[in-house]
N, C-alpha and C positions, 0 to 999 in steps of 0.2 A: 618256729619252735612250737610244738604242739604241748596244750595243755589243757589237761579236765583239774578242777580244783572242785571239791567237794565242800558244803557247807551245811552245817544245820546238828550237826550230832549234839549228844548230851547225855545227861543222866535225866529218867524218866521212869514213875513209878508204872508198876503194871496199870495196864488201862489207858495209859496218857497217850497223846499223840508228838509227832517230828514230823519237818517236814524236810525233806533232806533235799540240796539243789546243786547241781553241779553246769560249772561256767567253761563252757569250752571255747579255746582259740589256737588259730594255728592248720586248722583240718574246715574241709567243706563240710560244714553241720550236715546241711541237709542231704547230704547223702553218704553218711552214717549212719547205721540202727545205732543204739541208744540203749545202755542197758544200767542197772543198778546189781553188782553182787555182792556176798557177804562174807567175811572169815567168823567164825567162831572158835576161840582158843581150842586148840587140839584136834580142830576138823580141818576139812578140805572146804577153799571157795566154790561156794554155791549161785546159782542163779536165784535174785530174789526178782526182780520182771526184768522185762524187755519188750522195746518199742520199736518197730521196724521205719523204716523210711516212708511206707505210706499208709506208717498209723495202726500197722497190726499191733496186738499188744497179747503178750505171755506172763502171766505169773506160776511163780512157784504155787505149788497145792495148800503150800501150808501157811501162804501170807495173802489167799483167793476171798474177797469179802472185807478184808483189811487196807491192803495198799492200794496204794493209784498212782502208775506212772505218767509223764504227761513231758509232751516238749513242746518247745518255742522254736522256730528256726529262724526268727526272725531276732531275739533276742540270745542265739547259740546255747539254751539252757533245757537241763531236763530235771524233775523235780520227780521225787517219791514221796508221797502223803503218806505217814505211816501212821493208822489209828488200831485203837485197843493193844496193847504192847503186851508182849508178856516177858518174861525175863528169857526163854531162849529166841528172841528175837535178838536178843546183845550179841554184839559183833562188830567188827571194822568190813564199813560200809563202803566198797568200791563201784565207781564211774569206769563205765568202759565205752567205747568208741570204737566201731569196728564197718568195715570199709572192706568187702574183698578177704584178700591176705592180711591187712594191715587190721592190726585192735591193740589198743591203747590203753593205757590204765592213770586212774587218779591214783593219787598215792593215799588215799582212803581216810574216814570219817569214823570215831569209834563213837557205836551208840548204846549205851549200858541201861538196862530194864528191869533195875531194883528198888526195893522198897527200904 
């Protein structure tokens, strides 16, 4: 049974950091890209990064300077350091896992950015 389970959300004032970590089991890690997305109430899921298999790495424009995505394949885990926060950075934080045809979702992380 496949599983990404997310970890690390919260409530955090602007400026603050998270560090969000998601634990996968069930799928061959390492050959899975690795991705972190985001819902924001009343938007569409966004790409916030993404990590490819041999380490390329994408972020979104507007989290470039902020975030660090980062995996372990040795430990099946992928991590988002999220520093300087601002309140539209709030959102339910999803893990994805994507293989080919196959991509996978955590059932996501809500992280709220007020003061």
């Amino acid at each position: 049974q496949v599983q990404l389970v997310e970890s690390g959300g919260g409530l955090v004032q602007p400026g603050g950091s998270l560090r969000l970590s998601c634990a996968a089991s069930g799928i061959i890690f390492s050959s899975n890209a690795m991705g972190w997305y985001r819902q924001a109430p009343g938007k569409q899921r966004e790409l916030v990064a993404a990590i490819t298999i041999g380490g390329r790495i994408n972020y979104a424009d507007s989290v470039k300077g902020r975030f660090t995505i980062s995996r372990d394949n040795a430990k099946n885990t992928v991590d988002l350091q999220m520093n300087s926060l601002q309140p539209e950075d709030t959102g339910v934080y999803y893990c994805n896992a994507k293989n080919g045809p196959l991509n996978r979702w955590g059932q996501g992380t809500q992280v709220t950015v007020s003061s």
